[in-house]
C-alpha positions as CSV (number, residue, x, y, z in Angstrom):
1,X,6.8,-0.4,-29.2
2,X,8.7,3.1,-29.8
3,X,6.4,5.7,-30.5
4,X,6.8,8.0,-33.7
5,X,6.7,11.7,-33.2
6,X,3.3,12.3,-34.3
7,X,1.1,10.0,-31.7
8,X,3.5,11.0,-29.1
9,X,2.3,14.9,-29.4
10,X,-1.1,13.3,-29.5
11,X,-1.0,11.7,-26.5
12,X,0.7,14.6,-24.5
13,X,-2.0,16.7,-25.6
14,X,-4.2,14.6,-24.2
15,X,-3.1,13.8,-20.9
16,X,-1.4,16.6,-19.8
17,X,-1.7,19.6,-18.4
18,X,1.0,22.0,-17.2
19,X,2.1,22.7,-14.0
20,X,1.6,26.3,-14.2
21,X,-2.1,25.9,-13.3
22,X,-3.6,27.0,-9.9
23,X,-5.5,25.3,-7.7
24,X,-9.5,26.6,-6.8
25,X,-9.1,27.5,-2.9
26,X,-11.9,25.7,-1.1
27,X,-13.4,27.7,1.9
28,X,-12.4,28.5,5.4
29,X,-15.1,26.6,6.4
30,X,-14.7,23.3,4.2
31,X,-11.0,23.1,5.2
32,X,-11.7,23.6,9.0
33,X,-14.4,21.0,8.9
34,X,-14.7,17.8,10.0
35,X,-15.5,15.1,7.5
36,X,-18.6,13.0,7.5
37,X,-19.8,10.2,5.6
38,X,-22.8,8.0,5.1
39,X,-23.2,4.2,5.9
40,X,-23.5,2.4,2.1
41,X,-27.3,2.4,1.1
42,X,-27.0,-1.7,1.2
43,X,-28.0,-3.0,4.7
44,X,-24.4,-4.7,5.0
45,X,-20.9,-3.3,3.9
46,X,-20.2,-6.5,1.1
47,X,-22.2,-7.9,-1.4
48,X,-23.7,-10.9,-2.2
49,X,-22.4,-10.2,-6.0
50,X,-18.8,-10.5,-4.9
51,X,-19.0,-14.4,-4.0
52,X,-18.3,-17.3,-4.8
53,X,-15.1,-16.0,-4.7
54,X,-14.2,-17.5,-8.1
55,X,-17.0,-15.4,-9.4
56,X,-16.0,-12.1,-8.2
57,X,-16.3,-8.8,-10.6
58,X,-14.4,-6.1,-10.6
59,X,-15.6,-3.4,-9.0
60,X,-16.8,-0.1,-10.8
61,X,-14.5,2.7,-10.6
62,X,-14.9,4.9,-13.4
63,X,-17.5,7.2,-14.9
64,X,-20.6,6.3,-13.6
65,X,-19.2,4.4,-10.9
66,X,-20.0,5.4,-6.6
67,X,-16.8,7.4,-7.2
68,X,-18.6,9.5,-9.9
69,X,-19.8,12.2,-7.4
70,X,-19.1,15.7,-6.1
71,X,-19.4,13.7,-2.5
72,X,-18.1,10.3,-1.2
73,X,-19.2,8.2,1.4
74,X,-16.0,6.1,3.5
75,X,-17.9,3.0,3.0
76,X,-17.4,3.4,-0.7
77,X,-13.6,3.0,-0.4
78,X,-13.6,-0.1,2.1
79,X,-15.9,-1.7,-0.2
80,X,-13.2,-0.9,-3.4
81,X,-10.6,-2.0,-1.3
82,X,-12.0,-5.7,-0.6
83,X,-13.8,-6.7,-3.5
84,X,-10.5,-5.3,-5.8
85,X,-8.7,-7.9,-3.2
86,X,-11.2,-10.5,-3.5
87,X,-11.0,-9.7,-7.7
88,X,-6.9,-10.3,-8.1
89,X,-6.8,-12.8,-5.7
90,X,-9.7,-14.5,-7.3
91,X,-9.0,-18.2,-8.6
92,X,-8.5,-18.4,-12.6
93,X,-10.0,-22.0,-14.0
94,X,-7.1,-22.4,-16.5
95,X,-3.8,-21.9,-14.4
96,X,-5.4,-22.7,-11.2
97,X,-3.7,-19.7,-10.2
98,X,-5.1,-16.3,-8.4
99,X,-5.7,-13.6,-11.2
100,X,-2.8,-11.1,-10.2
101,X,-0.2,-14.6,-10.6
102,X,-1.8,-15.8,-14.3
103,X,0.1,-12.8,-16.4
104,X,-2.9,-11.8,-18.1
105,X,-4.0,-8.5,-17.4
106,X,-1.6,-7.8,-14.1
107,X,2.8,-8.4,-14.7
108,X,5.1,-8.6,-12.2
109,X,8.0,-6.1,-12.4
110,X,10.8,-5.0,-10.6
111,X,11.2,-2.0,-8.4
112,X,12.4,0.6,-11.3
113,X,9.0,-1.3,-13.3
114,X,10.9,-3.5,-15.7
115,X,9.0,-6.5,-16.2
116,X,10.4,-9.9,-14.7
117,X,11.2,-12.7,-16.4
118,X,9.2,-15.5,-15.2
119,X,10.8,-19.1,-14.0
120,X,10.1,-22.6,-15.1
121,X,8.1,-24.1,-12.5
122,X,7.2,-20.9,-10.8
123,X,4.1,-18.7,-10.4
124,X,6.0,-16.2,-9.0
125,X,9.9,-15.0,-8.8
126,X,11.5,-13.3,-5.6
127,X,14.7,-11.5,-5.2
128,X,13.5,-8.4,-3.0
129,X,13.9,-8.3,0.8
130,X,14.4,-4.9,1.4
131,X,11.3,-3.7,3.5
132,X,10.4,0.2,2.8
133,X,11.8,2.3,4.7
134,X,15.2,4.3,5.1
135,X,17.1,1.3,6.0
136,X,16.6,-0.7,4.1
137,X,15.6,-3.1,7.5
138,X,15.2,-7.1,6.7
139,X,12.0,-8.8,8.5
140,X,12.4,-12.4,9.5
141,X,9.9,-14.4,11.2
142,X,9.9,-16.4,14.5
143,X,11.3,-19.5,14.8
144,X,9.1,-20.8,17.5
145,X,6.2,-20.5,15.0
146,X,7.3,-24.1,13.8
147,X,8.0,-26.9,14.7
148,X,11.5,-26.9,13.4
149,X,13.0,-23.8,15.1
150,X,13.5,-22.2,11.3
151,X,13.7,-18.4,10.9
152,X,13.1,-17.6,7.4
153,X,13.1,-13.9,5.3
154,X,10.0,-12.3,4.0
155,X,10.6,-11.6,0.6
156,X,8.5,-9.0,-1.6
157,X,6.9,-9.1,-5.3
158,X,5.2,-6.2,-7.1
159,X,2.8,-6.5,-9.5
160,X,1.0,-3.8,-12.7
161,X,-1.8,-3.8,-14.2
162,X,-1.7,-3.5,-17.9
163,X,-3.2,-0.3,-17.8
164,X,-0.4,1.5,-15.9
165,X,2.2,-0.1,-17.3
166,X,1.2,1.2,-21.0
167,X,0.5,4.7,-19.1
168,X,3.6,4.8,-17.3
169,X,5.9,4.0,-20.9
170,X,3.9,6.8,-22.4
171,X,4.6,9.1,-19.8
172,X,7.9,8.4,-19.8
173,X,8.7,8.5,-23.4
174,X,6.8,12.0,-23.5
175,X,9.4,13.3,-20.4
176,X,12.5,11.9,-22.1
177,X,11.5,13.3,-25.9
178,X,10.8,16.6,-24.0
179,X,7.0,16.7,-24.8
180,X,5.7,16.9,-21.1
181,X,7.5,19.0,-19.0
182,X,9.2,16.9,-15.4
183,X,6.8,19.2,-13.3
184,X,3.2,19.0,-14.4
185,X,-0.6,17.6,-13.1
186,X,-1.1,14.3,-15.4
187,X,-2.4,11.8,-13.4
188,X,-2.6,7.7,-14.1
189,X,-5.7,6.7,-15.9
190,X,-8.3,4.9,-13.9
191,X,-7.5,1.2,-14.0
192,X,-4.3,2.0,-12.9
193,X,-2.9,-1.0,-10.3
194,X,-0.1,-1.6,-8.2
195,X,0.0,-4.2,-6.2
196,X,3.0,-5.3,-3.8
197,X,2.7,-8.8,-1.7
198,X,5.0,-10.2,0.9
199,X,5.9,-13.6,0.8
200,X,7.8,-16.3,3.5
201,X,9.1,-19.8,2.6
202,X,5.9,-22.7,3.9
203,X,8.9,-24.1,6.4
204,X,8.7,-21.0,8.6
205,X,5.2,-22.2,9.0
206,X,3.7,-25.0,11.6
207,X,2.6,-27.6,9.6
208,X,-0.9,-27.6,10.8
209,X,-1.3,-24.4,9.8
210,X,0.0,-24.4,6.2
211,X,-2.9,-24.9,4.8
212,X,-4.7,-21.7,6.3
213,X,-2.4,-19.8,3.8
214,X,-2.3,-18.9,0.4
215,X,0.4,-21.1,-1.1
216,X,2.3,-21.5,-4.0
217,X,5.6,-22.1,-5.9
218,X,8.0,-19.4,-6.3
219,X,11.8,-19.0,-7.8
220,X,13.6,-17.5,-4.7
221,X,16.8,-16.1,-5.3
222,X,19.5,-14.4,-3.0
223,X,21.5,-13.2,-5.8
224,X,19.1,-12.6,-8.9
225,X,21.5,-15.1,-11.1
226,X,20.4,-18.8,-9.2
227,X,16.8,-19.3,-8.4
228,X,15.6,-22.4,-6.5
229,X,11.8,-23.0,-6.6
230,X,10.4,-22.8,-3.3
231,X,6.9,-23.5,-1.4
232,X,5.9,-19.6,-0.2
233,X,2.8,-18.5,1.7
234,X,1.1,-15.4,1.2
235,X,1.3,-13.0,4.1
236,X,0.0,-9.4,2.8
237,X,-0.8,-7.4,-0.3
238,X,-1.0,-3.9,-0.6
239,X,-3.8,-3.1,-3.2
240,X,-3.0,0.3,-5.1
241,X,-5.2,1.8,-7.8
242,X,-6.6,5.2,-9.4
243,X,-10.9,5.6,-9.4
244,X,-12.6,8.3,-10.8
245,X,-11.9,11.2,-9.1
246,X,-9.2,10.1,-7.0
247,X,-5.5,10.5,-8.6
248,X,-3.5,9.9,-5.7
249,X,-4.7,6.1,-5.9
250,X,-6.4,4.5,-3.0
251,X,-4.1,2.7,-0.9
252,X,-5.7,-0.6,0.5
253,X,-3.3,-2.9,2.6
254,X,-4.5,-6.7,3.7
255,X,-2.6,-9.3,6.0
256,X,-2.7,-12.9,7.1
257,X,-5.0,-13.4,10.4
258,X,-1.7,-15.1,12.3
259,X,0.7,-12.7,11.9
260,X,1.1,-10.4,14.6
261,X,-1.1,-8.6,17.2
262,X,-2.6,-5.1,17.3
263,X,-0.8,-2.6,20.2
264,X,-3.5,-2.6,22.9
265,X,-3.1,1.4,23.4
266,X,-5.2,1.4,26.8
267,X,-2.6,-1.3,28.5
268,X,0.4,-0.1,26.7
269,X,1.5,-3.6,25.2
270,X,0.9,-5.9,22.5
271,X,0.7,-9.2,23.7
272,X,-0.5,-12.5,22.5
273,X,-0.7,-16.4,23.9
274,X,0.3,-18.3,21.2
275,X,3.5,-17.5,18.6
276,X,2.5,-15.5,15.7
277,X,4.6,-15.5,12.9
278,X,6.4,-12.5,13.4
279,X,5.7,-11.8,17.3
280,X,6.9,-14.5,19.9
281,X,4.1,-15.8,22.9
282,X,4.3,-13.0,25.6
283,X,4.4,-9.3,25.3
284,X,6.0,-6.3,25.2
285,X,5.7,-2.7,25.7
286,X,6.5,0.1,24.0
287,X,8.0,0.0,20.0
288,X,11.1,-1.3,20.3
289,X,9.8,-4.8,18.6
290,X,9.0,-2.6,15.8
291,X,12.2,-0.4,15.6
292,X,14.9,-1.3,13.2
293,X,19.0,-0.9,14.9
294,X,21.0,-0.2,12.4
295,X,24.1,-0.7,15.0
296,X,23.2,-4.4,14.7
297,X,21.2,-4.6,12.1
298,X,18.3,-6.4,13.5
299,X,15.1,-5.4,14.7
300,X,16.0,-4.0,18.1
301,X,13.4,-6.3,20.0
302,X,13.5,-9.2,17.3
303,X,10.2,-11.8,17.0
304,X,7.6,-8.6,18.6
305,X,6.6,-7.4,15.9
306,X,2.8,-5.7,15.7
307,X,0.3,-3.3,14.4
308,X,0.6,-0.4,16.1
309,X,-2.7,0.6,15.0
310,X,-5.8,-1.7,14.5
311,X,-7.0,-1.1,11.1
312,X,-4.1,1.6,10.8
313,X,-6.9,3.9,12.6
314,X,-4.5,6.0,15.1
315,X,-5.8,5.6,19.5
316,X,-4.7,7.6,22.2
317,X,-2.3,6.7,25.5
318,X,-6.0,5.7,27.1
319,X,-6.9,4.2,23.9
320,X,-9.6,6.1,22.9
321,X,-9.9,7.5,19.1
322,X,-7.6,10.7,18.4
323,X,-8.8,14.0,17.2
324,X,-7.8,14.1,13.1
325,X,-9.4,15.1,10.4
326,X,-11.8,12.7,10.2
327,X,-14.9,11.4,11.9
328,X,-14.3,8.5,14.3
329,X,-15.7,5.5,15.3
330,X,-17.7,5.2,11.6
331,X,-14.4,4.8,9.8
332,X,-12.9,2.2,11.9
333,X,-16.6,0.9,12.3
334,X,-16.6,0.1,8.8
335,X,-13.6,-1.3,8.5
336,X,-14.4,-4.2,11.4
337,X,-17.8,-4.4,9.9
338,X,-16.7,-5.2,6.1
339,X,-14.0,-7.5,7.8
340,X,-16.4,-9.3,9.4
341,X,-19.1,-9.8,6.6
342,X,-16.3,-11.0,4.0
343,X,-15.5,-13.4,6.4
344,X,-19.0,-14.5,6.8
345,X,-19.4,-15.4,3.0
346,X,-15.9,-15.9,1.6
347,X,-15.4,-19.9,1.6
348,X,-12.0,-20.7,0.4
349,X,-8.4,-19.9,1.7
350,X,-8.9,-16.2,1.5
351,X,-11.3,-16.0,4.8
352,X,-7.8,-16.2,6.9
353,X,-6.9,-12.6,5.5
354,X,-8.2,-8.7,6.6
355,X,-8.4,-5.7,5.7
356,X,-6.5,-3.5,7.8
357,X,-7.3,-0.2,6.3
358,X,-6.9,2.1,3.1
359,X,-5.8,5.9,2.9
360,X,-6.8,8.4,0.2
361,X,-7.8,12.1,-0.2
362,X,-10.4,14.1,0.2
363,X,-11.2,15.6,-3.5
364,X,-14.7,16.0,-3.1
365,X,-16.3,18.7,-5.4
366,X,-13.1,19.2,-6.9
367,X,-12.0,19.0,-11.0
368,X,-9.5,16.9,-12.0
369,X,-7.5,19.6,-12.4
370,X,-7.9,20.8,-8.9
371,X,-7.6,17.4,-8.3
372,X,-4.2,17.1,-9.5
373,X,-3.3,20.5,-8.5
374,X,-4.0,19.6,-4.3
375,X,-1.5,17.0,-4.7
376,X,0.9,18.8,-6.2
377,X,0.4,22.1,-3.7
378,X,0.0,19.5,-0.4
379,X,3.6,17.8,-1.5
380,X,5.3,16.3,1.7
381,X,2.5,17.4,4.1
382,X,-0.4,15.2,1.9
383,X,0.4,12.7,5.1
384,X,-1.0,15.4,7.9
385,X,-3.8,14.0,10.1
386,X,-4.7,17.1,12.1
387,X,-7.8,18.7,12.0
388,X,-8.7,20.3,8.6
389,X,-6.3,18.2,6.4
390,X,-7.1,16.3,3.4
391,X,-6.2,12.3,3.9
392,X,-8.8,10.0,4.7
393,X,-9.4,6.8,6.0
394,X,-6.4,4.9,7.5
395,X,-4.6,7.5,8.7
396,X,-1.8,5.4,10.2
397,X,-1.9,2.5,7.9
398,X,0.8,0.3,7.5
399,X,1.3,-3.6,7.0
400,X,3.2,-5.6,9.5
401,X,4.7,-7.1,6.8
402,X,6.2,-4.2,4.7
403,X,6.0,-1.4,6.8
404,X,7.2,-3.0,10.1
405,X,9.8,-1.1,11.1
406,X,8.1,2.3,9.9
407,X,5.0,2.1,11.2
408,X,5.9,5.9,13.0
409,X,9.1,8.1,12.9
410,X,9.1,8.4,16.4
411,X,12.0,6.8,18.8
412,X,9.2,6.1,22.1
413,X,5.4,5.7,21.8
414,X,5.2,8.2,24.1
415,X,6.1,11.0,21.7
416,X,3.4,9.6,19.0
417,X,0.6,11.8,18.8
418,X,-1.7,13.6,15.5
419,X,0.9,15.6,14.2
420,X,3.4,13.0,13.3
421,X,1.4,10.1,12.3
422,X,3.0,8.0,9.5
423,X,1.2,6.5,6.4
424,X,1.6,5.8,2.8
425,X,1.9,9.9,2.1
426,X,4.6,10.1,4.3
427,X,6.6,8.7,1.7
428,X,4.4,8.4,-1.2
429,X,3.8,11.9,-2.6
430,X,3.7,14.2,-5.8
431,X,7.6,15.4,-5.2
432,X,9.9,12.8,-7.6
433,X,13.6,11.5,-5.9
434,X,14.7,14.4,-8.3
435,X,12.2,17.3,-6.7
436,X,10.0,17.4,-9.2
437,X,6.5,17.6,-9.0
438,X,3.4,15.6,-10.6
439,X,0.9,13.3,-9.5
440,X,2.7,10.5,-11.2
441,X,5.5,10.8,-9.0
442,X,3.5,9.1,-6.5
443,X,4.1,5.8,-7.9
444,X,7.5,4.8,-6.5
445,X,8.4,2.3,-9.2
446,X,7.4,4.8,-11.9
447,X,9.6,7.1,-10.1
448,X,12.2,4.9,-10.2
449,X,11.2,3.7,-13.8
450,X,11.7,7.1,-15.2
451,X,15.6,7.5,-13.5
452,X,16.4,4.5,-14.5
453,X,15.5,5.5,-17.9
454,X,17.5,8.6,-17.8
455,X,20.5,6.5,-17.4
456,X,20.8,6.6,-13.6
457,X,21.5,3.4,-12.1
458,X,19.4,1.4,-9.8
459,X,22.1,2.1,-6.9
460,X,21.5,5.7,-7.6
461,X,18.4,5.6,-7.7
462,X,18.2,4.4,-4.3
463,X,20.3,6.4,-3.0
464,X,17.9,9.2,-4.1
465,X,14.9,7.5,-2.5
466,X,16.8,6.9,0.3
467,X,18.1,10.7,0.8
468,X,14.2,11.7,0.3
469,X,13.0,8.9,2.8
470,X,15.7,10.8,5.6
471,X,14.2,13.9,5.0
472,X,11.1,12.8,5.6
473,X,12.0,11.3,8.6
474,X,14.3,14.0,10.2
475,X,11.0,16.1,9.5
476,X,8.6,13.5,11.5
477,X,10.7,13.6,14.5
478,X,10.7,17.4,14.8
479,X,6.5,17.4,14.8
């Protein structure tokens, strides 16, 4: 619905706030120090209240939620992260369907955040293959993970919740009609979701294994005009979405249990005695199975594809935990911890998928305003894992299945180290494809949305994201 001139002020005067603000300095001493957290009050990391799984709440996440506090504990994010999983993935009784595929209060859309028109037949439609990442790289899976010798391409869906999508027309509306200036500190409303999920045809799959995956039917197209419905498996979901006091959105990433194998940092390899789906029986060493060649463009060591950091939690050459700016073993503790009570109570397909990690910021004790204003002020560098920076959590996250070919910036394993760690604030940031600058910006699609909207095509628009993704890279490989 267009909005009329009058709400339209209304709403700008309510949700935003210009750009000309400043941000309170914390002290020498908070920046420089290293942050600690508590273990959750409860004696384990997952509740009983989040199973059955077709039972599960959503979790609390605004005012008077855990996230409703001058000071955080990490085991509050892990525990967002799995029970919002468990929530969109959980089974609706009337379409049979998980709750992120039923088109109530979640929609798929498209990459510039157009909505997409649903198929006959299909619970989900899938055109995209491009992975993220400057190339635009293509994964495949291995062939010798079926009987059948069949390669097939992992396709991508994205998914809003309702609440974002309303937010993100009326921040758009209020840019174009000139109402809120391109640079300013508005921030998506809590409730705000993103979700993006990878996806692989069942016949890339051993048939005695099918049924350890999430499957359902989805229109497949290669050209976005003919669509053939096709029996996909779920491989990963990346679980996006704004709590109280947290802007930049917590960024939650989950993957199948077969996929690939985690980079064992203390051998130097990753290895594994049985095919995966994307990594072949063997092992290599070094990242060349996770390095895209855009001479041939192909993975330059295709079907050895891995994690190059367990629970995106960044190791050493002699695989002990690296020096960041955060404590370490209690985040990665937490992570295997909640892992491993999920999979102790969850009953259903579901139990075959883990959490590899989440990244946010460190807003503690801040306004929303200061809030807003850190992102803005940390810009590109709101990805920096050295000691006294803000990110938290998953410092090198990634998912085998999105990011697999960006999992670092660096061209041997050798030169990875804490200054040039890559997560989802290498790329996601408060600086738009245009240079502008606003907490909203952070959300690619809305990014994208916006451009679109201003009459830019989607090939220019990519181009954009593209130029800003080589930036970022040529600055990676200079740390």
């Amino acid at each position: 619905m267009k909005l009329t001139l009058k709400p339209l002020v209304l709403i700008v005067l309510s949700i935003s706030v210009f750009y000309s603000c400043k941000n309170k300095e914390k002290s020498n001493e908070e920046k420089g120090k290293v942050a600690e957290y508590n273990i959750a009050v409860n004696d384990t990391l997952c509740s009983s209240s989040w199973f059955p799984h077709s039972q599960t709440p959503p979790p609390k996440e605004g005012v008077g939620s855990p996230f409703d506090t001058t000071s955080t504990t990490n085991a509050i994010f892990h525990q967002w992260s799995w029970q919002k999983f468990l929530w969109v993935t959980k089974p609706i009784k009337e379409t049979k369907l998980p709750l992120f595929l039923s088109n109530r209060s979640i929609h798929q859309v498209t990459s510039e955040m157009e909505l997409v028109k649903q198929q006959e037949g299909a619970a989900v439609v899938l055109i995209d293959t491009a992975q993220a990442g400057r190339d635009s790289a293509v994964l495949t899976t291995n062939p010798a993970y079926n009987a059948n010798n069949t390669s097939e391409t992992v396709f991508y869906s994205i998914h809003t919740s309702d609440i974002m999508k309303k937010a993100a027309d009326k921040f758009k509306d209020s840019i174009l009609a000139g109402m809120l200036d391109k640079n300013n500190l508005s921030s998506f409303p809590v409730g705000s979701l993103e979700l993006k999920v990878s996806w692989v045809a069942t016949s890339a799959i051993a048939s005695d294994k099918v049924a350890n995956y999430f499957t359902t039917t989805a229109a497949v197209s290669r050209d976005g005009k003919n669509y053939t419905n096709t029996e996909v498996a779920l491989l990963g979901m990346h679980v996006v979405g704004v709590v109280e006091n947290h802007p930049e959105f917590i960024w939650a990433t989950f993957e199948h249990e077969d996929l690939a194998p985690n980079y064992d940092w203390k051998k130097n390899e990753a290895s594994s005695t049985a095919n995966k789906l994307v990594f072949a029986e063997g092992s290599t060493t070094g990242i060349d199975g996770i390095v895209w060649n855009t001479s041939t463009n192909s993975a330059k060591l295709p079907n050895k594809a891995f994690d190059l950091f367990q629970y995106g939690v960044p190791r050493d050459s002699i695989g002990g935990f690296m020096a960041t700016c955060q404590q370490e073993p209690l985040n990665y503790d937490n992570v295997r911890d909640i892992n491993a009570c999920v999979k102790e109570n969850l009953k259903d397909v579901f139990r075959h998928y883990f959490y590899n990690g989440s990244l946010w910021i460190d807003t503690d004790g801040l306004t929303p305003e200061e809030q807003a204003t850190l992102l803005v002020d940390e810009g590109g560098n709101i990805d920096k894992a050295t000691p006294g920076s803000v990110a938290r959590g998953s410092l090198n996250n990634a998912n085998v299945t999105m990011e697999t070919f960006t999992q670092t910036f660096q061209s041997d394993i050798s030169e990875i180290n804490v200054n040039n760690l890559a997560n989802c604030f290498s790329c996601h940031n408060a600086i738009s494809y245009s240079g502008d600058k606003s907490p909203i910006y952070i959300s690619h699609i809305f990014d994208a949305f916006v451009n679109v909207s201003k009459g830019r095509t989607k090939n220019e628009v990519e181009l954009m994201k593209a130029k800003q993704e080589v930036e970022q890279f040529m600055k990676k490989q200079l740390q």
